[in-house]
C-alpha positions as CSV (number, residue, x, y, z in Angstrom):
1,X,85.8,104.0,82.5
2,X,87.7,106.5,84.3
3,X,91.7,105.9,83.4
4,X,93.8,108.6,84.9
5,X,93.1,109.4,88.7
6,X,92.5,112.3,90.2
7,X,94.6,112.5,93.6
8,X,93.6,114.1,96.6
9,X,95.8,115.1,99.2
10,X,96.9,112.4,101.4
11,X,95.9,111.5,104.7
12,X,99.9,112.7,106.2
13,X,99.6,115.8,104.4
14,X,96.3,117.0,105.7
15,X,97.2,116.3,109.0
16,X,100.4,118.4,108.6
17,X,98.5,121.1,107.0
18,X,95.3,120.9,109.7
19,X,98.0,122.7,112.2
20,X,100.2,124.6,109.9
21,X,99.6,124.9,106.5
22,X,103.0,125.0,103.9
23,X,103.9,129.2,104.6
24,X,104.5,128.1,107.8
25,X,100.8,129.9,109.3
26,X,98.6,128.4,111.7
27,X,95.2,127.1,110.1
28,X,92.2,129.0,111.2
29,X,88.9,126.6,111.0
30,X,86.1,128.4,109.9
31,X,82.2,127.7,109.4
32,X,81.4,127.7,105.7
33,X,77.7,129.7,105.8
34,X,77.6,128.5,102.2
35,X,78.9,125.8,101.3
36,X,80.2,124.9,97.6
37,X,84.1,125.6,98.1
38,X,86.3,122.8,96.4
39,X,87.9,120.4,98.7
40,X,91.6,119.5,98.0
41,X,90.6,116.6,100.8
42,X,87.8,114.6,99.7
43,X,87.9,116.4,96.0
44,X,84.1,117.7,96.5
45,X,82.2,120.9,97.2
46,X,81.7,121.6,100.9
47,X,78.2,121.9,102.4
48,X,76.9,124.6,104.5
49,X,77.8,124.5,107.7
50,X,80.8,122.5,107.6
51,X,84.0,123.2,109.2
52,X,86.8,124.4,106.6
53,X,90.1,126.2,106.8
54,X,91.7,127.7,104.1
55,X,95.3,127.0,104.3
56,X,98.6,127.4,102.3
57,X,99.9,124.4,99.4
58,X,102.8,124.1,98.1
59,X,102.0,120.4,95.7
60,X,105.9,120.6,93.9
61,X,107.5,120.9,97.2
62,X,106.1,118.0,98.8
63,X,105.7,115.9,95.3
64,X,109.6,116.8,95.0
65,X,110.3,115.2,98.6
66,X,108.4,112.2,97.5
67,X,110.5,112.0,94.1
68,X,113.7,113.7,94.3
69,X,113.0,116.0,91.5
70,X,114.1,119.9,92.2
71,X,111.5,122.3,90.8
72,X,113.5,125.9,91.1
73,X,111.3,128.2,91.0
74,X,108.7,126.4,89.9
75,X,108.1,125.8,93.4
76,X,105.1,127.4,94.5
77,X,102.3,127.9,96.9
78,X,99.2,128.8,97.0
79,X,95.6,128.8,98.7
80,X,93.7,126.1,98.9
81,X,90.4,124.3,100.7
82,X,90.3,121.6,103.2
83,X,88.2,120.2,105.8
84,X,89.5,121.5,109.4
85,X,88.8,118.2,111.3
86,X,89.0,114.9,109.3
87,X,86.7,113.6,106.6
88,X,85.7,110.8,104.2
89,X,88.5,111.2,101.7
90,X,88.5,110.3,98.3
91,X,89.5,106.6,97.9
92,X,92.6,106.0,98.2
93,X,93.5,104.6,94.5
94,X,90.6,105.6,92.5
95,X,90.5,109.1,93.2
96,X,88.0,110.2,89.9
97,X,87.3,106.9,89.2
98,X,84.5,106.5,92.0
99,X,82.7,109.2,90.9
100,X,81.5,110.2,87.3
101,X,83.6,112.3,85.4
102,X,86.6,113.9,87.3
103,X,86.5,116.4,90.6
104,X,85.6,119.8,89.5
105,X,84.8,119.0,86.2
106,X,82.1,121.7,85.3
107,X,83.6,124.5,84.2
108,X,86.7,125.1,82.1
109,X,90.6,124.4,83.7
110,X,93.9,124.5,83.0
111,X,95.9,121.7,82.6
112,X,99.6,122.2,83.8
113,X,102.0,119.6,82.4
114,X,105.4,119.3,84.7
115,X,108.5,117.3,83.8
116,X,110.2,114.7,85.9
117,X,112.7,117.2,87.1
118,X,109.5,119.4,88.4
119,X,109.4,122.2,85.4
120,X,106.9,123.2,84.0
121,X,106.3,121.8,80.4
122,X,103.1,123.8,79.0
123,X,100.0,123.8,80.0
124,X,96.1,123.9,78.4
125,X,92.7,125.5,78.7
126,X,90.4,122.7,78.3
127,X,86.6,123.0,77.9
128,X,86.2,119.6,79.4
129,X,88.4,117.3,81.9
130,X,87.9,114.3,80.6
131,X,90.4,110.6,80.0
132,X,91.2,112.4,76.4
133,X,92.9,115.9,78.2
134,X,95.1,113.9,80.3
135,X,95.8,111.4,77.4
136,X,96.9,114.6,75.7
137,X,98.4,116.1,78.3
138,X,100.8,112.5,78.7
139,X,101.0,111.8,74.9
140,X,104.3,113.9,76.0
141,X,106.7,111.1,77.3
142,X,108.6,113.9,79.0
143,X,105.7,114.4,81.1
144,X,105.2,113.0,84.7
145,X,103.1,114.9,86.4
146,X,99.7,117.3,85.8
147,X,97.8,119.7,87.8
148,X,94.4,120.6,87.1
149,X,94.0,124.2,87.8
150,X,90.9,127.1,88.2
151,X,91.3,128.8,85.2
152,X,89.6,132.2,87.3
153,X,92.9,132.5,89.8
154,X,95.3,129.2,89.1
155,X,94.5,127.6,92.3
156,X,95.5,124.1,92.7
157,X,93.0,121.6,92.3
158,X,94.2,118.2,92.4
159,X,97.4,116.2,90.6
160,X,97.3,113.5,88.1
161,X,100.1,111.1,87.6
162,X,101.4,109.0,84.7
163,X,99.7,106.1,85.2
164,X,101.7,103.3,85.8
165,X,102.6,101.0,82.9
């Protein structure tokens, strides 16, 4: 069983980010011919044909809002995937857990450990995202927050919290 959840972006943020994304730009919708582009929405791989925009995130800012830590310069922004019009989302509170294994789970990634002040603490390549990287990852009690990561350019994939005691 899945223990540590894999967080999509919420509902409030997507809508913000459906009109203009984090640099302050305008989202452009476009038709994914292709399909398999990973989702920060629903934390899967598009299908061709559907409607995406590729918009830009910046996850410390708005987890700093939320908790009243001050990243610095570790406050950055970068590309990421969504759905242009609304979707199914990932559940709510399971996240990873209603699928098997964890979003994006095939290839290698990076997991990014953050303090609760929003600094970075270290981070990992791991082979395998799995309940033992993120047990590793919080054996750390200075850490309260991960980010899984593409290893190929560092993109943002999703956040995974402390889990609650």
């Amino acid at each position: 069983m899945t223990t540590y959840t894999a967080r999509a972006l919420t509902p409030a943020t997507l809508k913000e980010l459906r009109s203009t994304d984090d640099a302050g730009r305008p989202t452009v919708p476009v038709t994914d011919e292709e399909g398999g582009t990973p989702l920060r929405c629903c934390l899967r791989r598009s299908a061709p044909g559907e409607r995406i925009a590729l918009v830009s995130y910046a996850p410390l800012r708005r987890w700093a809002a939320e908790t009243g830590a001050e990243p610095g310069a570790y406050d950055e922004q970068g590309p990421v995937f969504i759905h242009a019009e609304e979707c199914a989302r990932a559940p709510e509170h399971e996240g990873a857990a209603a699928r098997e294994g964890y979003a994006f789970d095939n290839d290698h990634r990076t997991v990014r450990r953050y303090s609760a002040d929003g600094h970075i603490l270290g981070g990992e390549l791991v082979e395998r995202l799995d309940d033992e990287a993120f047990r590793a990852a919080f054996d750390d009690p200075a850490v309260a927050l991960v980010h899984v990561r593409a290893v190929e350019y560092g993109c943002f994939l999703y956040e995974v919290r402390r889990p609650r005691s």
